[in-house]
C-alpha positions in Angstrom: 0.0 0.0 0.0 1.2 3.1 -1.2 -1.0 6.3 0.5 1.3 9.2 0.6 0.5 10.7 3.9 1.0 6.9 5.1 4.6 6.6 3.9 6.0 9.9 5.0 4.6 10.0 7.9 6.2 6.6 8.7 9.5 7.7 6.5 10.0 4.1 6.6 12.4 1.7 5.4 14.7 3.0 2.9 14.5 1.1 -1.0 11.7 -1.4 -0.3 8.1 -1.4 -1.5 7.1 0.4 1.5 9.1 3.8 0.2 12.1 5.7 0.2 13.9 7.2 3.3 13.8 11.3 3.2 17.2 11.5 3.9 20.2 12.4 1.6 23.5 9.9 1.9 26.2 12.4 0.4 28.8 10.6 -1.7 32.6 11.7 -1.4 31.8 13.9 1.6 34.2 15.2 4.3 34.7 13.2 6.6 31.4 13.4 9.4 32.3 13.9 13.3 29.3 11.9 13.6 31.1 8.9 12.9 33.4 9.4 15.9 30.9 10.1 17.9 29.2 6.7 17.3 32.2 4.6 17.6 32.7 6.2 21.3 28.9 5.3 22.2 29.3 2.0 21.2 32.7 1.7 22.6 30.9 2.8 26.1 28.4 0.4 25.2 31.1 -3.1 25.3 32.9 -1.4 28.5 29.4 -1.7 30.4 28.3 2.1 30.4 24.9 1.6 29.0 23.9 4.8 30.8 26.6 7.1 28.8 26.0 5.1 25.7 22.6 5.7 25.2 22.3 9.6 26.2 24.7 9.7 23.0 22.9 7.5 21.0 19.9 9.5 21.9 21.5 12.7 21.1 22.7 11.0 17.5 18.9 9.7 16.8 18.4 14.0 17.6 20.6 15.2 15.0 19.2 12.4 12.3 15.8 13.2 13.1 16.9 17.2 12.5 18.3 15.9 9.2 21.8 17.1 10.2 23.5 13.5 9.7 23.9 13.0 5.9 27.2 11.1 5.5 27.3 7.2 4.4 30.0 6.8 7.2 27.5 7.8 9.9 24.8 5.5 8.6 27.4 2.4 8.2 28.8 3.2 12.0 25.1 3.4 12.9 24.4 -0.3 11.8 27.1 -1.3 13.7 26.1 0.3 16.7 22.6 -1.0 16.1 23.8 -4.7 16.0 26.4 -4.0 19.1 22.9 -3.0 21.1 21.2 -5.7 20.4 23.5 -8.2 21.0 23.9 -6.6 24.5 20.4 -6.4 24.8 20.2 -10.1 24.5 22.7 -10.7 27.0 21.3 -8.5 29.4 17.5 -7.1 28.8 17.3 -5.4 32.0 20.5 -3.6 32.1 20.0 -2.4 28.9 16.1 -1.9 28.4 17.0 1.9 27.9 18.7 0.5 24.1 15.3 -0.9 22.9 14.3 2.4 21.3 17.6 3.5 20.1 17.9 -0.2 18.1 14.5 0.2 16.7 15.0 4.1 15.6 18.0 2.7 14.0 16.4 0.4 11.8 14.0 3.2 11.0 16.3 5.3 9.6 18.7 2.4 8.4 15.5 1.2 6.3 15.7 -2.6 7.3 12.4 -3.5 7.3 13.5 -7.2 7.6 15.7 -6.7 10.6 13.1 -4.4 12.6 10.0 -6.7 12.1 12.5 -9.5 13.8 13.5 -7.2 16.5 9.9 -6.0 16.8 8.4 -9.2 17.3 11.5 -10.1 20.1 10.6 -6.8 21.8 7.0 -7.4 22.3 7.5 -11.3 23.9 9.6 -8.9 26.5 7.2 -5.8 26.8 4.0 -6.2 25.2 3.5 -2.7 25.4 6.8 -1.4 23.9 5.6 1.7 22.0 8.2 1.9 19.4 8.0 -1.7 18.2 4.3 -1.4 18.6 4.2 1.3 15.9 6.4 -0.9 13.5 4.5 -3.7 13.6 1.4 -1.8 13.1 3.3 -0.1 9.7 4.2 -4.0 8.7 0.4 -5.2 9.5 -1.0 -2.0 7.5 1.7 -2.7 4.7 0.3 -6.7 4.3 -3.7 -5.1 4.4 -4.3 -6.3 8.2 -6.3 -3.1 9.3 -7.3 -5.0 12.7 -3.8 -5.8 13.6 -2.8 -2.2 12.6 -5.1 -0.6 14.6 -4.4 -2.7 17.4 -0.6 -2.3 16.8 -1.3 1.7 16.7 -3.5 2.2 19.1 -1.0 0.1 22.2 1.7 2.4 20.6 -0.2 5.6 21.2 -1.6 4.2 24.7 2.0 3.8 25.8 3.8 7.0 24.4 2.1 9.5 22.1 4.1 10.0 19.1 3.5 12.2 16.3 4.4 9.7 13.5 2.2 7.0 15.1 -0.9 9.1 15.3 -0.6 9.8 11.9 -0.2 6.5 10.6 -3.4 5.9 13.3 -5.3 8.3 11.4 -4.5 6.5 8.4 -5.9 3.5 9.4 -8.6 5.0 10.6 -9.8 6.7 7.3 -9.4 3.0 5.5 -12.4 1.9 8.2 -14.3 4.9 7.2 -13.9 6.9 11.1 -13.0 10.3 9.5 -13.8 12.2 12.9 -11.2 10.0 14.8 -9.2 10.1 12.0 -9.1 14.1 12.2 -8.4 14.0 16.1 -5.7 11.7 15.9 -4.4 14.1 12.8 -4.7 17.0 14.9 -2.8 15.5 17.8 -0.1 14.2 15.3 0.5 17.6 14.3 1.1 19.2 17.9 3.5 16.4 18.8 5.4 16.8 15.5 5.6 20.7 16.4 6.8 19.7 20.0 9.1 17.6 18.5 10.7 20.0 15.8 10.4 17.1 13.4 11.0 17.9 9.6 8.8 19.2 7.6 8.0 16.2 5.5 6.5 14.8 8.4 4.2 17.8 8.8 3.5 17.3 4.8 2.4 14.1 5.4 0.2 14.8 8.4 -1.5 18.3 7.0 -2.6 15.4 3.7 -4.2 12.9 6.3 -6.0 15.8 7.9 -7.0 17.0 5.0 -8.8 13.7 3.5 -10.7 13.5 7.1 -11.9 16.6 6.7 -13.0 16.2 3.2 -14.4 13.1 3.9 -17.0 14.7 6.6 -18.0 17.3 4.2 -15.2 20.0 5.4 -13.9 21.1 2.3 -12.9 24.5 2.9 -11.3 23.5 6.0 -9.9 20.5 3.9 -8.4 22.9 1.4 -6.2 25.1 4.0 -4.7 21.6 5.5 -3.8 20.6 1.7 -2.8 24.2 1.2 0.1 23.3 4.2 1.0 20.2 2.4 1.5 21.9 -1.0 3.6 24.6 1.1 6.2 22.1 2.4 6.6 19.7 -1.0 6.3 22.8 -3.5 7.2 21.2 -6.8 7.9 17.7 -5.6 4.0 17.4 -5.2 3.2 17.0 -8.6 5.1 14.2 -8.5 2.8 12.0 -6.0 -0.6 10.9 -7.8 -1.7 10.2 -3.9 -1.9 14.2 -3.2 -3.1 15.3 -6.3 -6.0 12.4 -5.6 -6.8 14.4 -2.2 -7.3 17.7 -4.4 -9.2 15.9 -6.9 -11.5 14.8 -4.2 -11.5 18.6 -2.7 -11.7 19.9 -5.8 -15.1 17.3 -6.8 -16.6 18.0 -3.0 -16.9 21.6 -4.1 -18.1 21.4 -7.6 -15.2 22.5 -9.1 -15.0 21.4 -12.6 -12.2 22.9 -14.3 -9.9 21.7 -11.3 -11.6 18.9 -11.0 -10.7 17.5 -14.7 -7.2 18.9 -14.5 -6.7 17.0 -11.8 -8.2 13.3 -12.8 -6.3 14.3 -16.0 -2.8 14.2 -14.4 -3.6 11.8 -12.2 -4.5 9.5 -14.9 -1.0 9.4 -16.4 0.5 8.2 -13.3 -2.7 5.7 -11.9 0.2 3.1 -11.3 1.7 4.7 -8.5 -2.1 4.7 -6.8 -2.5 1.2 -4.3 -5.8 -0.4 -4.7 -7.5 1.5 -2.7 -6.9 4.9 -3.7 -7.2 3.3 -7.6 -11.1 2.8 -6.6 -11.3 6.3 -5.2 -9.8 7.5 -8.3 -12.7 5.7 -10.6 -15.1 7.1 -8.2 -14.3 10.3 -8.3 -13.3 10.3 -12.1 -17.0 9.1 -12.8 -18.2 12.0 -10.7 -16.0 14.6 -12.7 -17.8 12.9 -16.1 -21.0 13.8 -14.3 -19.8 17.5 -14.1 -19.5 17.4 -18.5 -22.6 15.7 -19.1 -24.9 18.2 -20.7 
């Protein structure tokens, strides 16, 4: 599955099917004081100083989430430290139950969707509740079309430990089951934390899209326009480039009668229909049928 505000939101597993990461690895780049800083973390970690390890490692998963850490040196070290973590995880899960949400940020940004479904699923047998791996087993069970293990996945992650990137993929979920005012609460809230957080603002693209199919999708369209309006803000020219947002204007633009936009839009996003999941493929003849209603005579 393929929606837009899903994928960045989750910014999820770099070069799979899911999507592409949002960050930028810089070839034949100076040489990043990030690298050092990693090796020292996880040379604390295998002396024992789990404490000192991860308050760097926490301040690492900072600068990545502020986008500051492009270099392919950093990202190599950081798979590394990732598999140091867990191994001294597994020899010692209360000593080190602080690492659990540094491994799993790690695969998110490393994009190994393979490695943090296994790590997940480990997690879980230890904490049930574990908000993190909660959240990326709910991505995996949304991924494979399990909307009831999603939402269950979501909902223990956002019980645990509100996070911005899990209420979003929440709201999501909750649009797919047709609960467009939850949806819009759980958008809302996803906004705020991401604002709290000082996350990037492809996160707050991806969020300001969900909101804006809730809205639409409960008859809000003018409201539903100034959230898209956010969206189209952040990704400038990129947006013409996902079918999935141009779909959300198409339905926008359809809600309000207006034709001209209406057919521009089912126009373009016609010529890229392939890129639409199944889901959002159905919307599209749905609407598309609507817009042929608007040029009957």
């Amino acid at each position: 599955m393929s929606t837009f505000a899903y994928l960045l939101a989750a910014l999820f597993f770099a070069g799979n099917s899911i999507g592409t990461s949002t960050r930028t690895v810089v070839h034949h780049e100076p040489y990043d004081p990030t690298v050092n800083i990693i090796k020292r973390a996880t040379t604390l970690l295998r002396e024992g100083e789990f404490d000192k390890a991860e308050r760097i490692f926490r301040d690492v998963i900072a600068e990545i989430e502020r986008d500051a850490v492009s270099s392919e040196a950093a990202y190599l070290q950081l798979q590394i430290a990732r598999d140091a973590c867990f191994a001294a995880w597994r020899k010692d899960p209360l000593a080190t139950a602080g690492l659990r949400d540094f491994i799993m940020e790690c695969d998110y940004y490393l994009g190994d969707k393979t490695g943090a479904e296994k790590r997940a699923a480990v997690f879980l047998e230890f904490d049930p509740k574990h908000s993190l791996a909660n959240f990326f087993m709910g991505q995996l069970a949304f991924e494979k079309g399990d909307l009831k293990k999603a939402e269950l996945y979501l909902r223990q992650s956002i019980e645990t430990k509100p996070d911005s990137r899990a209420c979003n993929c929440f709201g999501v979920v909750l649009q797919r089951t047709e609960r467009h005012a939850e949806s819009e609460q759980y958008s809302r809230q996803s906004i705020q934390l991401a604002k709290d957080a000082g996350l990037r603002d492809t996160h707050l693209a991806a969020i300001y899209d969900t909101l804006a199919v809730a809205l639409a999708r409960q008859g809000k369209f003018l409201e539903a326009r100034e959230a898209m309006s956010e969206t189209l803000f952040i990704m400038g020219e990129w947006a013409q480039f996902h079918p999935a947002l141009m779909l959300t204007q198409l339905e926008i633009a359809v809600g309000l009668e207006e034709r001209e936009e209406a057919r521009g839009f089912r126009d373009k996003i016609a010529f890229q229909v392939a890129q639409l999941d199944d889901f959002e493929r159905e919307l599209f003849i749905r609407l598309s049928d609507k817009v042929a209603e608007f040029e009957r005579p």
